[in-house]
C-alpha positions, -999 to 999 in steps of 0.1 A, spaced: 515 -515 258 501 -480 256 519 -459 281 485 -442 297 448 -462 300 425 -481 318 432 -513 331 398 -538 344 409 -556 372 388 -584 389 398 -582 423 397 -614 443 387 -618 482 418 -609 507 432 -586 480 430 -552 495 427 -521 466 463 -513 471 479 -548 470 467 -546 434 479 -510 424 510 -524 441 511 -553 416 503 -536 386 532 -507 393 555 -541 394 539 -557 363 540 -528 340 568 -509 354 556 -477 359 543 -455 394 517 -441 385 488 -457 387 460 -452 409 419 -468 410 384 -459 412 365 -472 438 378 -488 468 371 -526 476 381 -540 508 399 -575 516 367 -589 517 349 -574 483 358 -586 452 346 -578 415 355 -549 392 388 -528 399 396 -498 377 430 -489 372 440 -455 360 475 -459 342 498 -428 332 481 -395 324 448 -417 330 454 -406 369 448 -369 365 415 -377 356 401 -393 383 383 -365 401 363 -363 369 349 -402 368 352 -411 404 313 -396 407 304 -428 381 276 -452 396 284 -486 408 264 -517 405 272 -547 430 259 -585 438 252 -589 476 244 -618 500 232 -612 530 216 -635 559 191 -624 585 198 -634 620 234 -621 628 250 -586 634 286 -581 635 308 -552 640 323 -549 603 287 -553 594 297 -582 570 307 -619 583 344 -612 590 335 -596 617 329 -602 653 295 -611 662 278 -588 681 242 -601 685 229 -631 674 188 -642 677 161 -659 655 149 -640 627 114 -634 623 101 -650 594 102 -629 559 84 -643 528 97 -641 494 64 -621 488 71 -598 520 106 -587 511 93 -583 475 67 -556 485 88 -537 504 114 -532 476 99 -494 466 104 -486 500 143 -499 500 140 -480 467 139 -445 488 165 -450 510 186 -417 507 206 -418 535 227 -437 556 250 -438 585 280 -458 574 302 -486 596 328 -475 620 349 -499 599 347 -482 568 372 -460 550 358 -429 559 385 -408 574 376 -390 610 401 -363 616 427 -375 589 425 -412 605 404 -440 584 372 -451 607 382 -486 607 420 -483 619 405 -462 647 374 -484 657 405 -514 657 418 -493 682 388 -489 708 387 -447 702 351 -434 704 342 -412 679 310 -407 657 303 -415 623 281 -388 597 253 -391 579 256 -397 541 232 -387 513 227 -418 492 210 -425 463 198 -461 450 193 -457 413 179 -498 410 171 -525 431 167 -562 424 158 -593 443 178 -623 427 175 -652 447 156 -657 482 160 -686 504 151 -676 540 170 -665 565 191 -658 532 188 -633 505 208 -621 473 201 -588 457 217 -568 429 218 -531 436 227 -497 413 240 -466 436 257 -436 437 292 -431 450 297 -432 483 272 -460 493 282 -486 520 265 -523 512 273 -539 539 250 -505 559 223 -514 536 221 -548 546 216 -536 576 190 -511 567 168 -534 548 170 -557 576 154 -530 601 124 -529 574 116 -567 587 126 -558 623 156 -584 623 190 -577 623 216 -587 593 251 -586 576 264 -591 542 284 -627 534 292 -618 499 297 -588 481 310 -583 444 310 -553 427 300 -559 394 299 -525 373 309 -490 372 293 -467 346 292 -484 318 326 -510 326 313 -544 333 329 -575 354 328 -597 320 355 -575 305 384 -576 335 405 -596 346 428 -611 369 458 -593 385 478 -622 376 471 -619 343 490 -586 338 518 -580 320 540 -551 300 522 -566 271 484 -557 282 465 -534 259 449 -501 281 418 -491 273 420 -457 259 412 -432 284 381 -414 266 361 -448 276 358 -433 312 338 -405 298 320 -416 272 290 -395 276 313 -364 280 307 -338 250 342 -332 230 357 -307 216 379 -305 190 411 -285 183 428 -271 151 467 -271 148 473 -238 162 450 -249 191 465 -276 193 504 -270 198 491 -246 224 471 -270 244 498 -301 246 526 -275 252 504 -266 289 489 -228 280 458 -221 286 433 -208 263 394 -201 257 373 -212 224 334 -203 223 313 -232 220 279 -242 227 272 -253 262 258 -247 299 279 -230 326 299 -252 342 296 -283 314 327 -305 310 340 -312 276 367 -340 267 398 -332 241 404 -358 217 429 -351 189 415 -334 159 392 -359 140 409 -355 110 444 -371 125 446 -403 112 425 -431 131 449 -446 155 453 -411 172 415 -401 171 408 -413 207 439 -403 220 432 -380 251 446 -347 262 424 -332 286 391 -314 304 377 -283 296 353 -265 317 330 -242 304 327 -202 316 302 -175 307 322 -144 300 308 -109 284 279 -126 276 296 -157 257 300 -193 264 331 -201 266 353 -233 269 387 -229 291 410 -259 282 430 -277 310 457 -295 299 468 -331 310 502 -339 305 
């Protein structure tokens, strides 16, 4: 096994995030490891796991949208805002049509804000939300900006509905259950959730925590940024770069563009996706140039 990658997990339900980081450091024998994306006990679906040097890129990829399958049923409200919860109101829904939830989907569409669960993992003063709404402490939960890049009405079955959904980091399901439901004037909450995609990873190609083992081939870590431009160093460059100076080379680019640093292309071709780091471009006496940050 490569010593530094990606690693698709399929998370199953009462698996928390860290349960499976915890299992993979065991399985593969290493600490550092990390993820993208966190999924509660009661999510499941796609995991990433960042293995070896893979970590010190997360800041770069955790902005990456996310695509996920949802359930929901009209009717109920709980305090988690999904069915684990404790039901806090109860009534008959008023009747929606397949044909009224359809026509409001460019409306659902525009939603770019939200106010997220109290049982979230949002943290309020250094404490997560949820550990302190377990607790009974009053306290009061932001506003996020939001941004719902596709929506997508799969199956409806009154007081029932299942929906896929594409949105930018940071977006709570579970709220948006929720949200659509005040469109209807009904209350909701979320029965199922999977998460299904991030960027351009897709549930089809992970796999089970169970599954892993010393022997599991990484993905190599220039998948994660795969739209990235690169930028490609020469040997001087490059004994400077892996040995952790710094160091500027003019390219083409906008201020502030990222660029990824593969080996050299003319390496031979098992080593021409290996990754060594970020650069981020800086105007300077009127040049654009690229200042390399090395990842060891």
């Amino acid at each position: 096994m490569n010593s530094s990658g990606i690693l698709l997990i399929n998370k199953e339900k009462g698996w928390t995030s860290f349960d499976v980081v915890k299992k993979a450091r065991k399985l593969l024998k290493t600490k550092k490891i990390g993820h993208i994306g966190t999924l509660d006990p009661f999510a499941t679906g796609l995991l990433i796991l960042l293995i070896g040097k893979a970590t010190r890129i997360c800041e770069y990829v955790v902005e990456l949208d996310k695509e996920y399958t949802v359930k929901s049923r009209f009717g109920i409200a709980t305090d988690t805002s999904d069915i684990t919860g404790k039901v806090i109101a109860e009534e008959q829904p008023k009747i929606v049509t397949q044909t009224d939830f359809e026509n409001k989907i460019p409306t659902i569409e525009k939603i770019t804000s939200q106010i997220p669960s109290k049982y979230s993992a949002i943290k309020i003063n250094g404490k997560k939300a949820y550990d302190l709404a377990r607790k009974g402490v009053e306290f009061e939960m932001a506003e996020k900006k939001i941004s719902i890049k596709k929506f997508e009405l799969l199956r409806f079955n009154f007081p029932e509905f299942e929906w896929r959904i594409v949105v930018s980091k940071g977006t709570y399901i579970r709220t948006l259950t929720e949200q659509i439901a005040d469109y209807f004037d009904n209350i909701a909450t979320t029965i199922e959730l999977e998460r299904t995609k991030i960027g351009s990873f897709k549930i089809e190609n992970s796999i089970s925590i169970n599954d892993v083992s010393e022997s599991t081939e990484l993905l190599p870590l220039l998948d994660l940024i795969p739209d990235m431009p690169k930028v490609y160093l020469q040997d001087a460059q490059l004994t400077h770069f892996v040995t952790g100076l710094f160091q500027e080379i003019e390219v083409s680019g906008e201020d502030n563009e990222l660029f990824a640093v593969p080996k050299s292309p003319v390496c031979v071709l098992s080593c021409q996706n290996v990754f060594l780091g970020i650069g981020l471009t800086s105007r300077e006496e009127g040049k654009q140039t690229i200042t390399l940050r090395p990842h060891k």
